[in-house]
C-alpha positions as CSV (number, residue, x, y, z in Angstrom):
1,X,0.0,0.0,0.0
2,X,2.9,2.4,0.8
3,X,4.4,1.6,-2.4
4,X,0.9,2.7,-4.2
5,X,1.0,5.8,-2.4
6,X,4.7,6.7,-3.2
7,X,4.0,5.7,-7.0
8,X,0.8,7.9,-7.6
9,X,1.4,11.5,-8.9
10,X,1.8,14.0,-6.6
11,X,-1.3,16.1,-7.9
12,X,-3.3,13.1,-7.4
13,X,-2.3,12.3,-4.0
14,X,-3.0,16.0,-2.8
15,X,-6.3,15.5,-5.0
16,X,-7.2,12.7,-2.6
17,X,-6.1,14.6,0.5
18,X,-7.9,17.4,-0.2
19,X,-10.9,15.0,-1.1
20,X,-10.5,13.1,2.3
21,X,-10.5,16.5,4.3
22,X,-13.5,18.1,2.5
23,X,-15.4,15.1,3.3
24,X,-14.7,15.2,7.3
25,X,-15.3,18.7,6.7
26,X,-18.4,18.2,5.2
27,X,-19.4,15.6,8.0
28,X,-18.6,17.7,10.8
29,X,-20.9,20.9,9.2
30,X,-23.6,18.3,8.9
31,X,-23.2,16.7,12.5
32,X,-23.1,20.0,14.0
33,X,-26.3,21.3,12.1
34,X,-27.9,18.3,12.9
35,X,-27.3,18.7,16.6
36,X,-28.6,22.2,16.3
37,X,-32.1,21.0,14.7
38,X,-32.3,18.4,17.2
39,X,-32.1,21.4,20.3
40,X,-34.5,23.3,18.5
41,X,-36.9,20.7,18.2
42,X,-37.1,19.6,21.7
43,X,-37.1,23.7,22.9
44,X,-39.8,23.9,20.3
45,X,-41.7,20.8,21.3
46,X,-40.8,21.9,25.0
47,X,-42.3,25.4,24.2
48,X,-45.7,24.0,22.9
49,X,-46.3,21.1,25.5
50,X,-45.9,24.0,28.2
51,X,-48.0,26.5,26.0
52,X,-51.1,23.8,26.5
53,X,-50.2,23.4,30.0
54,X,-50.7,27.3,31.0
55,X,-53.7,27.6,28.9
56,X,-54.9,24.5,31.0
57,X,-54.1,26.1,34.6
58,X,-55.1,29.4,33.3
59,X,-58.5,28.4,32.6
60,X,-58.8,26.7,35.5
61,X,-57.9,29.5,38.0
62,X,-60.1,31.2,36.0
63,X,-63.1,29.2,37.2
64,X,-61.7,29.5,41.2
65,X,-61.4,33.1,41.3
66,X,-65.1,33.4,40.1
67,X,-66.5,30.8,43.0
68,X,-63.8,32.0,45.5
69,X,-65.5,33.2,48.5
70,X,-62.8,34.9,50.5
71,X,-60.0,37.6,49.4
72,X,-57.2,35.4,50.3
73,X,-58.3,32.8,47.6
74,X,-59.5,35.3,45.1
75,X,-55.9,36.7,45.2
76,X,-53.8,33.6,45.2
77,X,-55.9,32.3,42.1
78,X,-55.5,35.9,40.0
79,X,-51.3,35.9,40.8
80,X,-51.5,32.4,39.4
81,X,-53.7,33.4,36.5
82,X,-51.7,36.3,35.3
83,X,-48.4,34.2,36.0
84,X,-50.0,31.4,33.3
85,X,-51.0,34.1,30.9
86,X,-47.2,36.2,31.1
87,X,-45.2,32.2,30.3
88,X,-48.1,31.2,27.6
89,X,-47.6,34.3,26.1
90,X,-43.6,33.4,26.3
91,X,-44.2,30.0,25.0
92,X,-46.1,30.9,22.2
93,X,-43.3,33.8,21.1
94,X,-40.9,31.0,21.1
95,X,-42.7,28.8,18.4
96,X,-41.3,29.5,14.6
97,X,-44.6,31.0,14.0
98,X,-43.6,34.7,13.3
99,X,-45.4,35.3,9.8
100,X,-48.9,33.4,10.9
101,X,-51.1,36.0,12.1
102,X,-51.9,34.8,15.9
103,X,-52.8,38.7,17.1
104,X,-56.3,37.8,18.4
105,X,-54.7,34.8,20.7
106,X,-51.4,37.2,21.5
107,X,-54.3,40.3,22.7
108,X,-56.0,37.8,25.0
109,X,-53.2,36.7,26.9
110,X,-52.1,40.2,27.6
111,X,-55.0,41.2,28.6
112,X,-55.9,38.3,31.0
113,X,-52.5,38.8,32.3
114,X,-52.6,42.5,33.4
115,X,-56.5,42.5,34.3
116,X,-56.0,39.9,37.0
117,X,-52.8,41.3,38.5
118,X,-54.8,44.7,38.3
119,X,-57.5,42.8,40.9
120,X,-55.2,41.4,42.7
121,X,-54.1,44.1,43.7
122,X,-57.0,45.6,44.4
123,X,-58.3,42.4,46.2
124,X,-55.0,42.7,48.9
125,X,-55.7,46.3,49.5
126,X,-59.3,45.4,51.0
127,X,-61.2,46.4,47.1
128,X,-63.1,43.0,45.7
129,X,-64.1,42.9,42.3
130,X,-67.2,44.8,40.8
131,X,-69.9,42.8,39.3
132,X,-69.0,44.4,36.0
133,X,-65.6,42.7,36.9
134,X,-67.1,39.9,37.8
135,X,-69.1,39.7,34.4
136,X,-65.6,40.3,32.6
137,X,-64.0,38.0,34.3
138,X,-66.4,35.2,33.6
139,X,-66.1,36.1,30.2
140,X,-62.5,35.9,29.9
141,X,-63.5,32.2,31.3
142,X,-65.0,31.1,28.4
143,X,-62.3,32.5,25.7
144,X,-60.1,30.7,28.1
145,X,-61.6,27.8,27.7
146,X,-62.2,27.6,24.2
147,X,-58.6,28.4,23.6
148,X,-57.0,26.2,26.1
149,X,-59.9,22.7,24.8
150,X,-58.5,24.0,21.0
151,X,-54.9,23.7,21.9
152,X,-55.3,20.6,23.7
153,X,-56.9,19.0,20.5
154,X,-54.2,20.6,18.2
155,X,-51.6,18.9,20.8
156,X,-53.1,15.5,20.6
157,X,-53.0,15.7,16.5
158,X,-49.8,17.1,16.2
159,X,-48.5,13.6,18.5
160,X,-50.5,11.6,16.7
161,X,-49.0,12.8,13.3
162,X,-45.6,13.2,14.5
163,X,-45.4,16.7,13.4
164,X,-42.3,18.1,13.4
165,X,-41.6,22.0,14.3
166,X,-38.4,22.7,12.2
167,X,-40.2,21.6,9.4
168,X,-43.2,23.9,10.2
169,X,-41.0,27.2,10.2
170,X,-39.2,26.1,7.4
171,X,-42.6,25.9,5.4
172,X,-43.8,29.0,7.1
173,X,-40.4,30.7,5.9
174,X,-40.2,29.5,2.4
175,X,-44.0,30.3,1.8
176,X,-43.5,34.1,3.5
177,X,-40.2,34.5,1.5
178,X,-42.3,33.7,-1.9
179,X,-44.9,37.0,-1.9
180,X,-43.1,38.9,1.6
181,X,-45.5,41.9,0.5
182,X,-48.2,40.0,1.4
183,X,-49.6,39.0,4.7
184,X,-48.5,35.7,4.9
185,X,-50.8,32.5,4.9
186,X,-50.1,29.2,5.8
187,X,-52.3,26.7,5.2
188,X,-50.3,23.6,5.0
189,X,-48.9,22.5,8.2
190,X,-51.5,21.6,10.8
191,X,-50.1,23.8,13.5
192,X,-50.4,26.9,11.7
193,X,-53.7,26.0,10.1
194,X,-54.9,24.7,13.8
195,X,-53.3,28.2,15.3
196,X,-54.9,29.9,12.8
197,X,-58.3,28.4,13.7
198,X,-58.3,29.0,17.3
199,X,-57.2,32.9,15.9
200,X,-60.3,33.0,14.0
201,X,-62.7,31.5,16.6
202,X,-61.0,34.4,19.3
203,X,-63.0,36.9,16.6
204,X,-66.2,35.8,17.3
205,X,-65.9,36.5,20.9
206,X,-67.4,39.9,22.1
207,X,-64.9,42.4,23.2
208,X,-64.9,41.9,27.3
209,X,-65.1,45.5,28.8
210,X,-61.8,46.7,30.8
211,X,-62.4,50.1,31.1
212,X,-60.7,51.8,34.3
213,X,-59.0,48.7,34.7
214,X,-56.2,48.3,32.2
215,X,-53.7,50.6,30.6
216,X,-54.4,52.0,26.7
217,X,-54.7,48.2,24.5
218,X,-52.6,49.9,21.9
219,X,-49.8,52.4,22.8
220,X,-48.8,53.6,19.5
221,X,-45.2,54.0,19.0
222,X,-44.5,57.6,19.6
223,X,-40.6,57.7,18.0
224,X,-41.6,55.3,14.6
225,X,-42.3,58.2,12.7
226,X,-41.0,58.6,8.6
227,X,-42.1,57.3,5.1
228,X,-43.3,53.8,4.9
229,X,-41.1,52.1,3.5
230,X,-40.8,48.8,0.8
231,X,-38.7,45.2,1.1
232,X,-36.1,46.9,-0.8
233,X,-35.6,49.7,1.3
234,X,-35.8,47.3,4.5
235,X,-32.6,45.8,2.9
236,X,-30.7,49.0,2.3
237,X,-31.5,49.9,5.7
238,X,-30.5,46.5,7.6
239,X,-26.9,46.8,5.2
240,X,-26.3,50.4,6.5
241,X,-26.7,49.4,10.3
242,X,-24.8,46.3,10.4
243,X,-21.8,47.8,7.9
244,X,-19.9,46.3,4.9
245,X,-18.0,43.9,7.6
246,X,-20.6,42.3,8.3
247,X,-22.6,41.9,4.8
248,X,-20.1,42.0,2.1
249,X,-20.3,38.2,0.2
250,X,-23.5,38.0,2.2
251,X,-27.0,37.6,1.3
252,X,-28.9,40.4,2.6
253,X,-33.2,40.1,2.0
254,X,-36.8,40.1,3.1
255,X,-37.9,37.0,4.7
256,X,-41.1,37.8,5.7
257,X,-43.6,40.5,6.9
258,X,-44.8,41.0,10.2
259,X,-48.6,42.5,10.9
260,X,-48.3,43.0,14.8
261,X,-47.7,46.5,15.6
262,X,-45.2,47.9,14.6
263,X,-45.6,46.3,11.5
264,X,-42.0,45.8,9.9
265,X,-39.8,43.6,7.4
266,X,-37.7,40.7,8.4
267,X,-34.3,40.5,7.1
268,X,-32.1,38.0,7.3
269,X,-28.1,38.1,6.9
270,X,-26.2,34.8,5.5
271,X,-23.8,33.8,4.0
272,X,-24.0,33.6,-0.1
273,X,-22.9,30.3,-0.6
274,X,-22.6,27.1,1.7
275,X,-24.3,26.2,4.8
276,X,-25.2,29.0,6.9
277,X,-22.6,28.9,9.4
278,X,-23.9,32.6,10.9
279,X,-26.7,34.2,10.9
280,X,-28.2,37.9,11.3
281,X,-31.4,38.1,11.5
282,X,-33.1,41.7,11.8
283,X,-36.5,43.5,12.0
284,X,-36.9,47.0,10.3
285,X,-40.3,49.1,10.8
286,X,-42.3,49.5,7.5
287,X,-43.1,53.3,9.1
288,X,-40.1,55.0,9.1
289,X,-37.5,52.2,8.8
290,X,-36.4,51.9,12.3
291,X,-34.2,49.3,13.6
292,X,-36.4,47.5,16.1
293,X,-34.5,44.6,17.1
294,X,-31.0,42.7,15.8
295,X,-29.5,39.6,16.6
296,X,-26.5,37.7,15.6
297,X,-26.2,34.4,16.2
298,X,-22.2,34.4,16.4
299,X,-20.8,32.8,19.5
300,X,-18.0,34.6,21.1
301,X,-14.7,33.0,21.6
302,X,-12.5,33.8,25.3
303,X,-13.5,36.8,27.3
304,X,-10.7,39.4,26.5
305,X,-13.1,42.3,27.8
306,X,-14.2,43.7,31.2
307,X,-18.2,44.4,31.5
308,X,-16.6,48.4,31.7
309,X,-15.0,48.2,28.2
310,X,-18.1,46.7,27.0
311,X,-20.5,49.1,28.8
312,X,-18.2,52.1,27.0
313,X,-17.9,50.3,23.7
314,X,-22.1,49.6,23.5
315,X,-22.6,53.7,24.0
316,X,-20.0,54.7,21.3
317,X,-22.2,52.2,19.7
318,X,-25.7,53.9,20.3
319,X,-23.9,57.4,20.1
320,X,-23.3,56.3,16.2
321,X,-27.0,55.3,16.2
322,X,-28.3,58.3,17.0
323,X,-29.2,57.2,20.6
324,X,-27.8,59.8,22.4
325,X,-27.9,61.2,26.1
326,X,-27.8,57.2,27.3
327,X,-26.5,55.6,30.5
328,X,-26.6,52.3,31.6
329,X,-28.8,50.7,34.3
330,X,-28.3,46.8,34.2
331,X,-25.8,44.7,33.1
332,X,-25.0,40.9,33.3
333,X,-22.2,38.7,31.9
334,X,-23.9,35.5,30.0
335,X,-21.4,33.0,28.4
336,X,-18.5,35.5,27.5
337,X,-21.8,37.9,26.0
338,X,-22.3,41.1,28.1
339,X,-26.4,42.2,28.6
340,X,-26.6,45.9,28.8
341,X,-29.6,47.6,29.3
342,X,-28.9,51.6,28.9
343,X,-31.9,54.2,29.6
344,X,-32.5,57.9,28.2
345,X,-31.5,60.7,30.6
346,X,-33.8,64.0,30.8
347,X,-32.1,66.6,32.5
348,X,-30.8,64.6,34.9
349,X,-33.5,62.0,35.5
350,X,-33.6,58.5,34.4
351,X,-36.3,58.1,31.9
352,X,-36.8,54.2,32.1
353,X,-39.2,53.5,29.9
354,X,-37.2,54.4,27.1
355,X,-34.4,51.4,27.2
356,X,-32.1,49.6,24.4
357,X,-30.8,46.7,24.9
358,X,-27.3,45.4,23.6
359,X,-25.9,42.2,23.5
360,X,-22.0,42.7,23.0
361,X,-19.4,40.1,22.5
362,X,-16.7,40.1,25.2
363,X,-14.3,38.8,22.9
364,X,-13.9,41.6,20.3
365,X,-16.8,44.1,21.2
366,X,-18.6,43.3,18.5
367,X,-23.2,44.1,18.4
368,X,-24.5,40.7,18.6
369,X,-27.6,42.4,19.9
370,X,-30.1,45.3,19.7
371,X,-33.5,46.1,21.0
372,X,-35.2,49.4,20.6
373,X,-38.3,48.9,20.9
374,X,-39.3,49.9,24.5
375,X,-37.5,53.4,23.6
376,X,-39.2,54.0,19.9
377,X,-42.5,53.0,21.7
378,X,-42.2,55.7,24.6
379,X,-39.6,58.3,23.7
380,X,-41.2,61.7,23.3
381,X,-40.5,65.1,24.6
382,X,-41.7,65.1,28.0
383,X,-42.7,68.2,30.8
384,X,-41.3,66.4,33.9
385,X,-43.4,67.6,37.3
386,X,-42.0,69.1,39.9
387,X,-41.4,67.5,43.1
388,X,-43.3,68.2,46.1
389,X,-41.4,65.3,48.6
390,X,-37.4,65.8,48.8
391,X,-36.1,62.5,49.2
392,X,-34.5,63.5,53.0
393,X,-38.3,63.4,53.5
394,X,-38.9,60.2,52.2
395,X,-35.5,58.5,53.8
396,X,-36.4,59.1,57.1
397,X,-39.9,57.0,56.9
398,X,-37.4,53.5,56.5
399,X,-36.9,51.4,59.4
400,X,-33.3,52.3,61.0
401,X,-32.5,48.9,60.4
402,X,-32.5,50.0,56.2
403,X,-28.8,51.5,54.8
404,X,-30.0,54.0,52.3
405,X,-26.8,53.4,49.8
406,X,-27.9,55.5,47.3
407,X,-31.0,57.4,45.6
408,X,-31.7,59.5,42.4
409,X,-34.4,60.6,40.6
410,X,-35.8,58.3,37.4
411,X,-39.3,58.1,35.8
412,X,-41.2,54.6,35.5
413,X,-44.5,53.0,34.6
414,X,-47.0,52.2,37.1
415,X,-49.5,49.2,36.6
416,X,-52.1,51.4,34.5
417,X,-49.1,52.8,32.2
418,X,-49.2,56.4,33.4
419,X,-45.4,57.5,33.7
420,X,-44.9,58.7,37.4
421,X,-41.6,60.8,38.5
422,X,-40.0,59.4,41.1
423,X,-36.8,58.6,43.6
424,X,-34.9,55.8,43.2
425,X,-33.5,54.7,46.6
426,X,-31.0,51.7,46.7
427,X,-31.4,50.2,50.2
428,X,-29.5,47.6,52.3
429,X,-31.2,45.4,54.8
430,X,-29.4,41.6,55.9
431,X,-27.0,41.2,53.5
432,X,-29.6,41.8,50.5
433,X,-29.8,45.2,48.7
434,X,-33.0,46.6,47.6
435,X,-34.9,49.2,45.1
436,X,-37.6,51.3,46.4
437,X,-39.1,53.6,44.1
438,X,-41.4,56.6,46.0
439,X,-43.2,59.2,44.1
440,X,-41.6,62.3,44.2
441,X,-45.0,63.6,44.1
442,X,-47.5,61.8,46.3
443,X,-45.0,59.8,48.7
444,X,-46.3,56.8,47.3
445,X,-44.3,53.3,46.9
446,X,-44.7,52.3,43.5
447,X,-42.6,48.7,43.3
448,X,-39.9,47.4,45.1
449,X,-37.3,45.4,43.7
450,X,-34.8,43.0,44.8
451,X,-31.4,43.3,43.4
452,X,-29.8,39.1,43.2
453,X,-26.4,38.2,41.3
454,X,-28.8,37.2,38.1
455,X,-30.3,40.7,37.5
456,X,-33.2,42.6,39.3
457,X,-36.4,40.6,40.4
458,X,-39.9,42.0,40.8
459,X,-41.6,41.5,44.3
């Protein structure tokens, strides 16, 4: 065998090699991208078994809260409803359903969600539900119900087929990417044509009546302003804010269309030719051609960056965006990625509901993230109050046992979406450190939040 070797011409021998290592090449692309379809399966499949299981509880606290006789009940059942309604809302975002039009189903959850925290808090502050409440409630019940039965069914036929989701998106996709100025329909697969069902019997339901009880349904989006825009402008748009670095030799196009507000285009970045070892995907607002959201699927190599360097490098970042006058106010290191979340200042205060997040790669500073929306959908000029509290006012009414570390001023939401002015204090109490925000105007608590090594938590 040696002597074959040493008697073949050379080209032909580095033919062979070269052969030889495209092939394990070739082998190892297709092993990894057939491990990656297999995680994405099971999160998908994981996503919808647990979307049926919250529609499933969330009906069923439904039906407690309305025969619950004392407030104690009445308030552990609505916590547990709008909990179920907040992750089925999660699990259904997580499906590769993005072009189906599910905004019926989406409006429901929502809505269930923040209605019954609204009562509950009302409940734990001595205030039961109204009878008009009541009535809502009940009928919230039997959209609940219908969604939660159709689901179910949908579940038990997808099993019984042995559906599989990464061929559902793909289908979804490749339809979508055929006519992407059109709303997209998908009538093939059964769970899109079973999702779309359940969106069209939501329809038929009257509209349940929240008024004084929930925040505006729609907030319209005060900073997309502009020309609407077409799928090729999408693309010229998506090339300008990633660069020529990062789609030169790249296919750059429209994807799909997306309805829910704000409507926008979805571009996707890959590569021209081969299997698509990284991909960007972005959404770009048909009003205006805002950036709403990026991401880049690139995983970073070593950490060669502190969370500092990265925290300087994502505002040059958002300075060259046009975000200006930003600061940051959470950050958290993820598998050598760095989570930033910087906030608008106004003359010194915080302005919190107008946020970008960034996703930056500790191991060159490169974007592999951006979310805008939370800033294009509140940002406006604003005519701050004046205080009426000073926050030496407001520090004295903590226990002595609670280290005031820090406070500042900041503006948040409260639960009916009214911005409220307020201070900021950090506080200490047992090790643990804490976030009380009091109205500079009223004295009122608004939230308090506790401050762990993952991030801030609600209470």
């Amino acid at each position: 065998m040696a002597r074959n070797w040493r008697n073949m011409n050379p080209r032909t021998v580095a033919l062979v090699m070269a052969l030889g290592v495209a092939l394990l090449w070739g082998f190892r692309e297709y092993s990894n991208r057939r491990a990656m379809e297999i995680q994405a399966e099971n999160q998908y499949q994981r996503a919808f078994q647990d979307l049926a299981f919250h529609l499933d509880s969330l009906e069923t606290e439904l039906g407690k809260a309305l025969v619950a006789t004392s407030s104690r009940q009445r308030v552990r059942s609505f916590s547990d409803i709008w909990r179920h309604a907040y992750s089925a809302q999660a699990n259904l975002g997580q499906l590769p359903l993005a072009p189906v039009p599910l905004a019926r189903t989406e409006t429901f959850l929502g809505r269930v969600g923040a209605f019954t925290y609204t009562l509950a808090q009302k409940d734990s502050e001595g205030v039961p539900p109204s009878d008009r409440e009541l009535r809502t409630l009940r009928e919230l019940g039997r959209q609940a119900r219908f969604v939660s039965d159709s689901v179910a069914r949908l579940r038990d036929d997808l099993d019984r087929r042995g559906v599989r989701w990464n061929r559902i998106g793909r289908s979804i996709n490749a339809t979508s990417t055929i006519r992407p100025e059109k709303e997209p329909v998908s009538s093939v697969d059964p769970a899109s044509k079973g999702l779309k069902l359940v969106e069209d019997g939501m329809k038929r339901f009257p509209e349940p009546d929240f008024s004084g009880t929930l925040p505006p349904e729609k907030v319209k989006p005060r900073a997309i302003v502009g020309a609407t825009i077409g799928p090729d402008d999408a693309v010229r748009i998506a090339r300008q804010f990633l660069g020529p670095g990062l789609t030169s030799g790249m296919t750059v196009r429209v994807v799909s269309t997306i309805s829910t507000q704000p409507a926008a285009y979805r571009v996707e970045v890959r590569p021209a030719r081969g299997l698509p070892t990284r991909i960007i995907t972005l959404d770009v607002s048909r009003v205006g051609g805002h950036i709403l959201w990026m991401i880049d699927d690139r995983a970073p190599g070593v950490t060669k960056l502190t969370m500092d360097e990265a925290t300087a490098l994502g505002l040059k970042f958002l300075e060259s965006k046009g975000y200006r006058n930003m600061t940051p106010v959470f950050r958290e290191k993820v598998d050598n990625i760095a989570l930033i979340t910087y906030a608008y200042v106004e003359d010194g205060v915080i302005i919190y509901p107008d946020q970008v997040r960034l996703r930056i790669a500790l191991d060159n500073g490169t974007i592999l993230g951006f979310e805008a929306i939370s800033y294009l959908t509140f940002h406006h000029t604003r005519t701050l109050p004046a205080p009426r509290v000073s926050p030496e006012d407001l520090e004295a009414k903590f226990s002595p046992e609670v280290e005031v570390i820090k406070v500042r001023p900041v503006v948040i939401m409260d639960d009916l979406g009214n911005e409220k002015l307020c201070y900021e204090f950090t506080i200490r109490l047992d090790g643990e450190t804490y976030l009380s925000y009091i109205d500079a105007v009223t004295a009122q608590e608004h939230r308090v939040q506790r401050i762990t090594r993952k991030g801030t938590e609600v209470i």
